[in-house]
C-alpha positions in Angstrom: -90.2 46.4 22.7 -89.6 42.5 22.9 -86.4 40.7 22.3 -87.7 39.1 19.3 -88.0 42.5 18.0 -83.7 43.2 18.1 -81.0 41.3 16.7 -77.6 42.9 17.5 -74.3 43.0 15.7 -71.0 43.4 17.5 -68.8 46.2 15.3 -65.5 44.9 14.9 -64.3 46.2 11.3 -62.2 49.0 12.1 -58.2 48.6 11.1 -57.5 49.3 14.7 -54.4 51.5 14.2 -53.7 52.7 17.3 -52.8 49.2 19.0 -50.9 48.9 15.9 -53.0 47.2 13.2 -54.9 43.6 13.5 -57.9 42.4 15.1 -58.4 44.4 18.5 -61.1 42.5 19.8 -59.2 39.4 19.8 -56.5 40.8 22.4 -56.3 39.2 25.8 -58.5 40.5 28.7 -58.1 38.6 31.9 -57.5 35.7 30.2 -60.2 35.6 27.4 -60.5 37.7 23.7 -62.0 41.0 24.5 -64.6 39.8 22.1 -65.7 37.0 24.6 -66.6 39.9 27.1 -68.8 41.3 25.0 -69.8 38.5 23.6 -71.1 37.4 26.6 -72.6 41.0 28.1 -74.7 41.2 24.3 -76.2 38.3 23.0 -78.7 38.1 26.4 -80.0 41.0 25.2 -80.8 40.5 21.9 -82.4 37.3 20.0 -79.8 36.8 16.9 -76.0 38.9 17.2 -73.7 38.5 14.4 -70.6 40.1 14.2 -69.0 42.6 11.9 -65.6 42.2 10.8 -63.7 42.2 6.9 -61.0 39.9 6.2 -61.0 36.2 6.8 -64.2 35.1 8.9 -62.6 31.8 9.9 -60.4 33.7 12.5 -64.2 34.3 14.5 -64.8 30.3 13.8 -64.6 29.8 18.0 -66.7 32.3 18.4 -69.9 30.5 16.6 -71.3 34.1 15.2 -72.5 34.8 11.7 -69.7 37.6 10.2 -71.2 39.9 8.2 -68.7 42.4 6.3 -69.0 46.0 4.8 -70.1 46.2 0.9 -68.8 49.6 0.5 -65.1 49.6 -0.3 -62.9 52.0 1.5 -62.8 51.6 5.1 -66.2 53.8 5.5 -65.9 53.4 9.5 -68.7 52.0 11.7 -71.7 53.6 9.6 -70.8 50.5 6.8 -71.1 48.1 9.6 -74.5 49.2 10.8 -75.5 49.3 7.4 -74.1 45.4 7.1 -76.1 44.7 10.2 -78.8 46.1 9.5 -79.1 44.3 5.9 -78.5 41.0 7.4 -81.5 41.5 10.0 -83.4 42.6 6.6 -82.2 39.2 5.0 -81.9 36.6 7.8 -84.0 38.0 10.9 -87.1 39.6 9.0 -89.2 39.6 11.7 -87.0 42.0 13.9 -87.6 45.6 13.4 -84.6 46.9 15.7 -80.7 46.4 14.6 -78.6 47.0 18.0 -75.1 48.0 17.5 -72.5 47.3 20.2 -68.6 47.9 19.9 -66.3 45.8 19.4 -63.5 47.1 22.1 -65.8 48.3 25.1 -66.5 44.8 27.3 -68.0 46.4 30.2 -71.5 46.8 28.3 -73.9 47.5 30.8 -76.4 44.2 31.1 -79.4 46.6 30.6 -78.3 48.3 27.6 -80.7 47.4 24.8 -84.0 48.0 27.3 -82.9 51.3 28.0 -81.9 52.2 24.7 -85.2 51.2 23.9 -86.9 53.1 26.4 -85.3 55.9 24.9 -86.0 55.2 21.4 -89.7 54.9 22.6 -89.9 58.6 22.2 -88.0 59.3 19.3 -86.8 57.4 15.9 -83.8 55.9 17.1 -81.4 56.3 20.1 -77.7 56.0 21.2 -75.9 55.6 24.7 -74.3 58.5 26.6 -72.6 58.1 29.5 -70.7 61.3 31.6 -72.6 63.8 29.5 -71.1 62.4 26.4 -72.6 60.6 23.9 -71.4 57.2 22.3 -73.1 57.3 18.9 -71.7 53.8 17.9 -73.6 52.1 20.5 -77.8 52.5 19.1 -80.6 51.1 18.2 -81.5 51.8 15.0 -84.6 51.1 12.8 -83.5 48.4 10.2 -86.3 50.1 7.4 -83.7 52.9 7.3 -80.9 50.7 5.7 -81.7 52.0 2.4 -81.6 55.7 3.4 -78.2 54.7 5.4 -76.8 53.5 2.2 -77.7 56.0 0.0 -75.8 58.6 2.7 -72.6 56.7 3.0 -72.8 55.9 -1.6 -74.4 58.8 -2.6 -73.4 61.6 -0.1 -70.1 60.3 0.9 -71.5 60.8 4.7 -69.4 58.7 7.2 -69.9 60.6 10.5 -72.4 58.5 12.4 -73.7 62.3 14.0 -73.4 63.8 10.4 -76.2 61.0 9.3 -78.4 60.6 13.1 -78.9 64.3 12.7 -81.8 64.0 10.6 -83.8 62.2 13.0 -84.8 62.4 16.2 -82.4 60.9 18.6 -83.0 59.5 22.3 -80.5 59.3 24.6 -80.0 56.9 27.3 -77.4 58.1 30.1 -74.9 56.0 32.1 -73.0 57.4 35.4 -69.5 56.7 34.7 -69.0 56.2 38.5 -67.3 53.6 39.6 -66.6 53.0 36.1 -67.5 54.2 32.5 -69.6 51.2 30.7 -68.1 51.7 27.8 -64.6 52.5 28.3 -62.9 51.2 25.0 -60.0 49.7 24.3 -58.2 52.7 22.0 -54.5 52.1 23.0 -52.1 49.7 24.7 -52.6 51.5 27.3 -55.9 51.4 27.6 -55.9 48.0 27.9 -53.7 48.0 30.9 -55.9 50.1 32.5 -58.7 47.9 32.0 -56.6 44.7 33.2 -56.4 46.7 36.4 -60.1 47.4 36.7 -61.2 43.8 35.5 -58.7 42.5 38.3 -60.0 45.1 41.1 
């Protein structure tokens, strides 16, 4: 799989309500938006990213990404923003195939995560990171000819487990060691993001 073949899209439209509502990804990490770490660990790996997000898209302005927002009303969860990302590829990209999703609070993305998901994809229909024996089904690479299948499950079948709607394909897994550190430690709580101050500073 080439680079020309992915575009990415950084998932950032959840309401965040453990840190207490508001834009997560735009909370200080060592000095820059958690959004600039990741920012700056995905779009290497992919040859268009554009970010997910509802609301205002000026707020993203610095960030010089194309915001793409969910169509299907109701806070659906990160299922509607795949679907969003994999429409724009469909629309703006069509010569990429492959729709990589990455989250929007984890910004110690592994540099090599897109060539190993695709590795693991090479063997199967789509595939998802794991890292500690437990899989992180938000970050995949999905097949963008599937967005109309995707959106039929979240419309039609109300489906807005990510695992409720892989599990009719055949999944590959690529596997992280979460020692020294887990790759994609995310940014749940206020806490968490102490604890990741402290490991960005060590």
């Amino acid at each position: 799989m080439r680079i020309e073949d992915v575009a990415g899209v950084i998932l950032t439209g959840g309401r965040s309500l453990r840190m207490g509502g508001g834009d997560k990804c735009l909370l200080p990490l060592a000095g820059r938006p958690l959004l600039a770490h990741i920012v700056s660990r995905a779009a290497p790996q992919v040859s268009a990213l554009a970010l997910n997000a509802n609301g205002d898209p000026a707020r993203f302005a610095a960030f010089g990404l194309t915001v793409v927002a969910d169509d299907v009303p109701g806070f659906p969860g990160p299922l509607a923003g795949i679907l969003a990302g994999m429409e724009w590829v469909l629309r703006e990209r069509p010569g990429c195939r492959w729709l990589a999703s990455f989250p929007g609070d984890a910004p110690l993305l592994p540099p090599d995560l897109v060539e190993r998901l695709a590795l693991a994809a090479a063997g199967a229909e789509m595939a998802c990171a794991a890292s500690g024996g437990r899989d992180h089904p938000v970050v995949g690479l999905w097949p963008v000819a599937l967005a109309s299948s995707l959106r039929h499950a979240i419309e039609v079948e109300d489906i807005r487990k990510i695992t409720r709607w892989t599990g009719r394909f055949q999944i590959g897994r690529a596997e992280w060691p979460v020692d020294p550190v887990d790759p994609f430690f995310n940014v749940n709580t206020p806490d968490d993001l102490s604890a990741l101050e402290r490991l960005v500073a060590g």
